[in-house]
N, C-alpha and C positions, 0 to 999 in steps of 0.2 A: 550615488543614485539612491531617492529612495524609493522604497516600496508601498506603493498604495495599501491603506492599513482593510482586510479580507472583509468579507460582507457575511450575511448570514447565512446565505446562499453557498458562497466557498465553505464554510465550514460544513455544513450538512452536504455538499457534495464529496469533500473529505470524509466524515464521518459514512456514508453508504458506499466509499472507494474500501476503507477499511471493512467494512463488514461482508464487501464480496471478496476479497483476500483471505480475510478468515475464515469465511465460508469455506469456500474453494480448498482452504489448506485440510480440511477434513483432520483425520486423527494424526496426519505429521506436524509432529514437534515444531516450533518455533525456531531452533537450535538446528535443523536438518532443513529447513524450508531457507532460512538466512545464508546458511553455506552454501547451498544449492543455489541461490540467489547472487550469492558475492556482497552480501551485505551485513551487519554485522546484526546480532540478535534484539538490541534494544531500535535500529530503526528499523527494524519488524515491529517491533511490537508499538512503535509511536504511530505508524502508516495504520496499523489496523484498530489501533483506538482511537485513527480519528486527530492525534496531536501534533501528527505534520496533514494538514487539508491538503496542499499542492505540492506533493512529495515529486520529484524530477521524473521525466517520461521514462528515462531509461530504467530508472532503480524501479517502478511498476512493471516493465515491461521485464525485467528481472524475476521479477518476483513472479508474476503472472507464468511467464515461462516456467518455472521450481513446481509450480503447483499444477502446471497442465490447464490451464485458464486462457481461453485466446483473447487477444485484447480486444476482438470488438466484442466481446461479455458484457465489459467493463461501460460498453458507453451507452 
């Protein structure tokens, strides 16, 4: 299967996904917000820069939970 290659629209929807993540995570660590998530520290920090646009519902929904962020914030 392949995947239709993202528009620029995906990417800037990516890019303002991570920034209400990062926001949200206020002064907790990377490293405390990942564990609390079940996820590992580097794809924290690719969702919140933006370098995965369409990270999976559950791993946001993850993450969102760690940081106390309800998901309809996010939309």
């Amino acid at each position: 299967m392949v995947r239709p290659p993202l528009t620029d629209e995906d990417r800037e929807r990516g890019i303002r996904l991570g920034e209400a993540l990062r926001a949200a995570r206020g002064e907790r660590s990377g490293v405390e917000v990942a564990a609390a998530a079940g996820i590992s520290v580097e794809t924290l920090r690719k969702i919140e820069h933006g370098r995965v646009p369409t990270p999976a519902f559950f791993t946001v929904a993850a993450i969102a939970r760690a940081v106390d962020l309800p998901l309809d914030a996010l939309c």
